[in-house]
C-alpha positions in Angstrom: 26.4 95.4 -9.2 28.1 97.9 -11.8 25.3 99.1 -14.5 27.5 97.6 -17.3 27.7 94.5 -15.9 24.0 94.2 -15.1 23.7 95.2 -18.9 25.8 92.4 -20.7 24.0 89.8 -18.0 20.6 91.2 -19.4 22.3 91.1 -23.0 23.6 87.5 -22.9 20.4 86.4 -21.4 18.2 88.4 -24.3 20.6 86.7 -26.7 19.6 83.0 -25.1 16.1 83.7 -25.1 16.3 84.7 -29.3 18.7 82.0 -29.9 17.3 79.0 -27.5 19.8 76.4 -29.4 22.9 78.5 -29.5 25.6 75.3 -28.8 26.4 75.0 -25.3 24.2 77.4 -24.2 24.0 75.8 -21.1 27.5 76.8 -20.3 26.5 80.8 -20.3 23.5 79.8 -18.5 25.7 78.6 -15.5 27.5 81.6 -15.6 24.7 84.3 -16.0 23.1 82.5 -13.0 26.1 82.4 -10.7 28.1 85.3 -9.2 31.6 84.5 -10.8 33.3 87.0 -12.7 32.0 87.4 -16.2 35.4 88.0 -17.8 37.6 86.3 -15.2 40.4 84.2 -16.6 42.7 81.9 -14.7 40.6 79.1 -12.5 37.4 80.0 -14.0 35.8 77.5 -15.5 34.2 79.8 -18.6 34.3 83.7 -19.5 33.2 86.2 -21.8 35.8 86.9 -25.1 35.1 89.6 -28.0 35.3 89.3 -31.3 34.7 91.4 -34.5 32.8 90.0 -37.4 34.7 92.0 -40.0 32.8 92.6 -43.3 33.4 94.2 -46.7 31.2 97.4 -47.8 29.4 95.0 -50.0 28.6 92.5 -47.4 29.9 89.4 -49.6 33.3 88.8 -47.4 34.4 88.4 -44.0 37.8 89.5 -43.0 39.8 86.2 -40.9 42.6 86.2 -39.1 44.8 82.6 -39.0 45.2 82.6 -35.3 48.7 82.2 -34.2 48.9 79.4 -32.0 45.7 77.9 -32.7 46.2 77.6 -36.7 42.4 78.3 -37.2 40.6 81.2 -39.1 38.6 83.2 -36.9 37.6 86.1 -36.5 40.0 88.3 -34.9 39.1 89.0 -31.3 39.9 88.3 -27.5 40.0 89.2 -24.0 38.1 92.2 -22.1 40.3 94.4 -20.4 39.1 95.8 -17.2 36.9 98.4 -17.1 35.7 98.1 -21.0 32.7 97.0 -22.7 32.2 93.7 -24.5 31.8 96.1 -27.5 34.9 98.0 -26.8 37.0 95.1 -26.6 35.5 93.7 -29.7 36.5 97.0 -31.7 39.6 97.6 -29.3 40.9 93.8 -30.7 40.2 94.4 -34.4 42.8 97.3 -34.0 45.1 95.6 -32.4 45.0 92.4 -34.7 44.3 93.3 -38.3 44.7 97.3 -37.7 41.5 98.4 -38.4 40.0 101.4 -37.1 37.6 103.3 -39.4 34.9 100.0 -38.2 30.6 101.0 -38.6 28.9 98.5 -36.2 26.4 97.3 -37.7 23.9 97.0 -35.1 24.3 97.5 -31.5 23.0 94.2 -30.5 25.0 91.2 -30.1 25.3 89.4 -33.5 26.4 86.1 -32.5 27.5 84.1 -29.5 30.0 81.2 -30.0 30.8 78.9 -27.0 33.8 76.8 -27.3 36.6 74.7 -25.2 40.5 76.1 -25.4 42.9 73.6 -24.0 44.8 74.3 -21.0 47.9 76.3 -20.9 50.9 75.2 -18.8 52.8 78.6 -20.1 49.6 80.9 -18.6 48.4 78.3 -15.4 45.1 78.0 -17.0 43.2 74.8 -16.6 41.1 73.7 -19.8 38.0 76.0 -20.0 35.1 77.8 -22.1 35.5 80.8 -24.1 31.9 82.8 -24.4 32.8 84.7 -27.7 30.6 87.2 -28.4 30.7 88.9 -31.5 29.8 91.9 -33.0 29.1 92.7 -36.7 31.4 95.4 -38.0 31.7 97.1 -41.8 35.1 97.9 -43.0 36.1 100.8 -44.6 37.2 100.1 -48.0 39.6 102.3 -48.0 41.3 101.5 -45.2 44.3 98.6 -45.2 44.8 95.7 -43.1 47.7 96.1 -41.0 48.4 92.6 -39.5 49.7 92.1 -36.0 52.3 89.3 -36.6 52.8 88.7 -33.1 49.2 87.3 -32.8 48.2 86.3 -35.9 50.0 84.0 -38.9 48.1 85.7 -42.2 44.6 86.9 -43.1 42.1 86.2 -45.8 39.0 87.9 -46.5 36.6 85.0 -47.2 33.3 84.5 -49.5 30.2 84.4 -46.9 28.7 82.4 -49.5 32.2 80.0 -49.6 31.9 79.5 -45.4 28.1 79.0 -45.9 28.1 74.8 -45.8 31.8 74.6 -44.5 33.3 72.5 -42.2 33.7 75.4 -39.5 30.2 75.7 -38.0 30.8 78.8 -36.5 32.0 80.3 -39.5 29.0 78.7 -41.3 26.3 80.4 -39.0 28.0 83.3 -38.9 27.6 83.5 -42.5 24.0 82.1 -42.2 22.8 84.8 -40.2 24.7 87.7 -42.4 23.3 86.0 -46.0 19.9 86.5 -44.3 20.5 90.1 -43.5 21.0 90.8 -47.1 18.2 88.9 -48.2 
């Protein structure tokens, strides 16, 4: 098996033993256990996505994009591309989305894992199936403008951490959690 790939396996599963009640956890257990294609799209039933968890130089805000077909604020993110890193694709996305590339990571360890249903697609031949988002925590240079992608996303907001804290996204709420506590 490619070194990379034995390293996100090790990573995801490191990640479920720190975070034991990460929501539908059992769904990246299936997949770390079986053979399948870790970023495979198309008939499989879940695969690993990237996202970056934008935030300002202060660490108060948390840039979100207003996904285009979805109509949700996320973070902005997507798939791998052959041959990259989840961590590549996370950085590699928030360039292509909101533009940014002056990015500090700010750790090297997986930040958060979000595990979620998207619909089937008719237009793509994709039965309904589980994104694995994992998500890296990035700071923005502050300096450095947002240049939204249109094409993908509607509009952007950077948002209060302390505003998502108790919201009605719980992603967007632990995400927050976890970066308040950082701070702390």
């Amino acid at each position: 098996m490619d070194t990379s790939l034995m390293a996100i396996r090790k990573e995801m599963a490191d990640y479920l033993d720190n975070h034991p009640n990460t929501e539908n956890a059992q769904v990246l257990r299936d997949l770390l256990a079986s053979d399948n294609d870790l970023f495979a799209r198309g008939d499989s039933s879940a695969h690993i996505t990237a996202s970056a968890w934008i935030l300002n130089d202060e660490i108060t805000h948390a840039l979100l994009i207003e996904h285009g077909k979805y109509l949700t604020f996320c973070p902005p993110g997507g798939h791998i591309d052959p041959g990259e890193t989840v961590m590549q694709a996370c950085l590699r996305e928030a360039m292509e989305e909101v533009g940014l590339v002056l990015l500090r990571l700010l750790g090297a360890k997986i930040f958060d894992v979000d595990i979620h249903r998207i619909p089937a697609s008719v237009k793509k031949n994709e039965p309904e199936h589980w994104h694995i988002d994992v998500r890296y925590a990035v700071i923005a240079d502050k300096n450095e403008k947002v240049k939204l992608n249109l094409e993908e996303c509607r509009s952007y907001v950077w948002k209060a951490l302390a505003e998502m804290l108790n919201g009605k996204d719980r992603s967007l709420s632990r995400l927050s959690g976890k970066t308040l506590a950082l701070s702390l």
